[in-house]
C-alpha positions as CSV (number, residue, x, y, z in Angstrom):
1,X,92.1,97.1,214.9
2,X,88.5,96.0,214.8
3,X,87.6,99.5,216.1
4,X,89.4,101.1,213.3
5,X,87.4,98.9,210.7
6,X,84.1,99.8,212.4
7,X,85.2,103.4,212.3
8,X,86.2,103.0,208.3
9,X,83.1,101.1,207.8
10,X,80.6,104.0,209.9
11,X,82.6,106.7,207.9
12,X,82.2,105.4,204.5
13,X,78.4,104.3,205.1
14,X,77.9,107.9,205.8
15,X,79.3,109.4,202.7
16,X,77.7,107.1,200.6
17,X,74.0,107.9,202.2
18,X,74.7,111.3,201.8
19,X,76.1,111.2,198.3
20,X,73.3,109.2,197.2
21,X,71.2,111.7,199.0
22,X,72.8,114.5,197.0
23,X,71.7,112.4,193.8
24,X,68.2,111.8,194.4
25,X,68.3,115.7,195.0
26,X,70.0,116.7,191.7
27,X,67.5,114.0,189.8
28,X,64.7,116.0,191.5
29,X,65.5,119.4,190.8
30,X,62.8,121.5,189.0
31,X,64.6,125.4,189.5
32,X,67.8,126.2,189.0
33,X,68.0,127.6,192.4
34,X,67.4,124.2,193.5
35,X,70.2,122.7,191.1
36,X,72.5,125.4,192.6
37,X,71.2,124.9,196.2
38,X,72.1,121.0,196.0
39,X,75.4,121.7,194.4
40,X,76.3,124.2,196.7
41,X,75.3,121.9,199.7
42,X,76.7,118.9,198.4
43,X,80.0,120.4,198.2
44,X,80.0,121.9,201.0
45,X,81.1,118.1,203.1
46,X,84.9,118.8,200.7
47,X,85.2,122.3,200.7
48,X,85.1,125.2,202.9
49,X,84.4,128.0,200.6
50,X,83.3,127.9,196.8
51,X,80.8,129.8,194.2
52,X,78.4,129.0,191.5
53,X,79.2,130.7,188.2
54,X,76.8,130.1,185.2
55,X,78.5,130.8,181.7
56,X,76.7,132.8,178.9
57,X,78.2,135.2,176.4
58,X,81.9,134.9,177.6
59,X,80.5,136.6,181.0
60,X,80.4,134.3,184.1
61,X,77.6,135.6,186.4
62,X,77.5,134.7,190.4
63,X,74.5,132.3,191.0
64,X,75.1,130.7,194.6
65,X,78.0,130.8,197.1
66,X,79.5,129.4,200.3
67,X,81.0,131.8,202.9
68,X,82.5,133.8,200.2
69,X,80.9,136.8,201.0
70,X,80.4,137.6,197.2
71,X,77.6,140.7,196.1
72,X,75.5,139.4,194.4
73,X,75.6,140.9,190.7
74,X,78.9,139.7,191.2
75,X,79.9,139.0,187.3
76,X,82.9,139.4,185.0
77,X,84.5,138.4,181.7
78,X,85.5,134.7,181.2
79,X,88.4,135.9,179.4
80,X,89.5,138.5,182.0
81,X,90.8,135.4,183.9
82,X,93.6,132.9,183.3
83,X,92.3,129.7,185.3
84,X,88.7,130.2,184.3
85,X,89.1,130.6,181.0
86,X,91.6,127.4,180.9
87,X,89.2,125.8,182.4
88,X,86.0,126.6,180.1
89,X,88.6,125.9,176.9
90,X,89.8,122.5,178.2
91,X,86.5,121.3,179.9
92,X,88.8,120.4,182.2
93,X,89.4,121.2,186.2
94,X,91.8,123.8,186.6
95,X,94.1,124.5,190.0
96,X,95.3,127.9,190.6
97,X,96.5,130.7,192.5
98,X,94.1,132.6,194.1
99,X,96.0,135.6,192.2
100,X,93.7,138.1,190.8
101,X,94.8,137.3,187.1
102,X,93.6,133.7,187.7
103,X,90.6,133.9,189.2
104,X,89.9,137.5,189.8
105,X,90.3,140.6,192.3
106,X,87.4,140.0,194.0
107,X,88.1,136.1,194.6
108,X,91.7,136.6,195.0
109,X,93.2,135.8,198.7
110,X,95.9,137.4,200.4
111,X,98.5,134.5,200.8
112,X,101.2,134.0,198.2
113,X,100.3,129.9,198.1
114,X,96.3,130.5,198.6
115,X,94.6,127.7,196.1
116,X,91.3,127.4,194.2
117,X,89.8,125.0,192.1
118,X,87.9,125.3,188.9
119,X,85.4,122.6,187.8
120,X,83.4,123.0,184.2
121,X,80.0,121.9,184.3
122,X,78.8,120.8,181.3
123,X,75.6,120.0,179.3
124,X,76.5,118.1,176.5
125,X,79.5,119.5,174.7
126,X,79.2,123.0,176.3
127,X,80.3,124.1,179.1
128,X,77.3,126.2,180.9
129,X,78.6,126.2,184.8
130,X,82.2,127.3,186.9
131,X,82.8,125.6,190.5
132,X,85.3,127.8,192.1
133,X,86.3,125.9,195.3
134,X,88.8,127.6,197.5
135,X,90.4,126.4,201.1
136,X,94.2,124.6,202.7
137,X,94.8,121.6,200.7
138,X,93.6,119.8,204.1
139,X,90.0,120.8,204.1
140,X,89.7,120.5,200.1
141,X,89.3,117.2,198.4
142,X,89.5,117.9,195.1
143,X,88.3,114.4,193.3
144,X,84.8,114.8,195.8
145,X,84.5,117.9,194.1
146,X,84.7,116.6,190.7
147,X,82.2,113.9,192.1
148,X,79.8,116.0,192.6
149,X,80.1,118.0,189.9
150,X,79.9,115.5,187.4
151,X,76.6,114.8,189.4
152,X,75.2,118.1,188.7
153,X,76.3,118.0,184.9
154,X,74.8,114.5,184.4
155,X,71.3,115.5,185.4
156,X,71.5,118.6,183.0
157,X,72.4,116.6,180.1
158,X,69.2,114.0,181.2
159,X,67.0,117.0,181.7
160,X,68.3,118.6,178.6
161,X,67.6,115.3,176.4
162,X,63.9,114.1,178.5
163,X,62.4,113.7,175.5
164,X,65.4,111.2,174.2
165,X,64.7,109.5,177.6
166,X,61.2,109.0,177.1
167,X,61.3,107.1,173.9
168,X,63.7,105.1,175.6
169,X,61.4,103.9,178.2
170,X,59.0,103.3,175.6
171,X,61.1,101.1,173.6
172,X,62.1,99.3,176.5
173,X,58.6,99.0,178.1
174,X,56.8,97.9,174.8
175,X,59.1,94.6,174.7
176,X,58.4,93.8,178.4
């Protein structure tokens, strides 16, 4: 038993040091390929294959991916897809078939049960980012995902509003 609580304990020290790892690294980022990069690797520890989509226009453009195999002007209509465009309308994740009315033909999979996630990323009120995460309920863990997501939309809407942030520390430094 005491092994098993050491184990528990080891396990869950780890994923905290690298999720606050993975936050230090989104509060850090300058580029967006460095955004992507620590979004991709971040969920990379939940999932074993997923894709970066930014949103502009109705069109959903292609901006990282893991072991997708993906080209990479890979873009397509919003609306051209069932469980992306549920998600962008509800701001809310989405799980679908991997059919190619849901998500595509070029991220549909073969098997009839194949799954994929879809997480919104927004700034603010609008929704500016798709995770698509795709793998056997076994190697996916869906709330991680949204974890890390929510990560990655949380330093957009502070970067976004730095100037709101600013006077804040002023106010709060001037009565120190």
């Amino acid at each position: 038993m005491l092994n098993t609580l050491e184990s528990d304990s080891t396990l869950r020290q780890q994923l905290t040091r690298e999720l606050n790892h993975l936050l230090r690294r989104f509060r850090q980022y300058r580029t967006e390929a460095d955004w992507i990069a620590a979004l991709l690797d971040g969920v990379s520890h939940f999932t074993p294959q997923a894709a970066v989509f930014t949103l502009k226009d109705g069109m959903l453009r292609l901006r990282g991916q893991l072991n997708l195999a993906l080209p990479d002007e890979f873009s397509f209509q919003v609306s051209s897809t069932a469980a992306f465009a549920s998600a962008v309308e509800s701001r809310d994740p989405v799980i679908a078939l991997r059919t190619p009315g849901e998500v595509s033909e070029r991220l549909s999979a073969p098997g009839p049960n194949e799954r994929a996630q879809i997480i919104p990323i927004s700034n603010a009120e609008r929704v500016v980012a798709l995770l698509f995460a795709a793998g056997d309920s076994e190697r996916v863990d869906g709330n991680a995902l949204e974890l890390v997501a929510g990560m990655a939309a949380i330093v957009l809407e502070r970067q976004a509003n730095a100037s709101q942030h600013a006077q804040i520390g002023r106010h709060f430094g001037a009565g120190s």
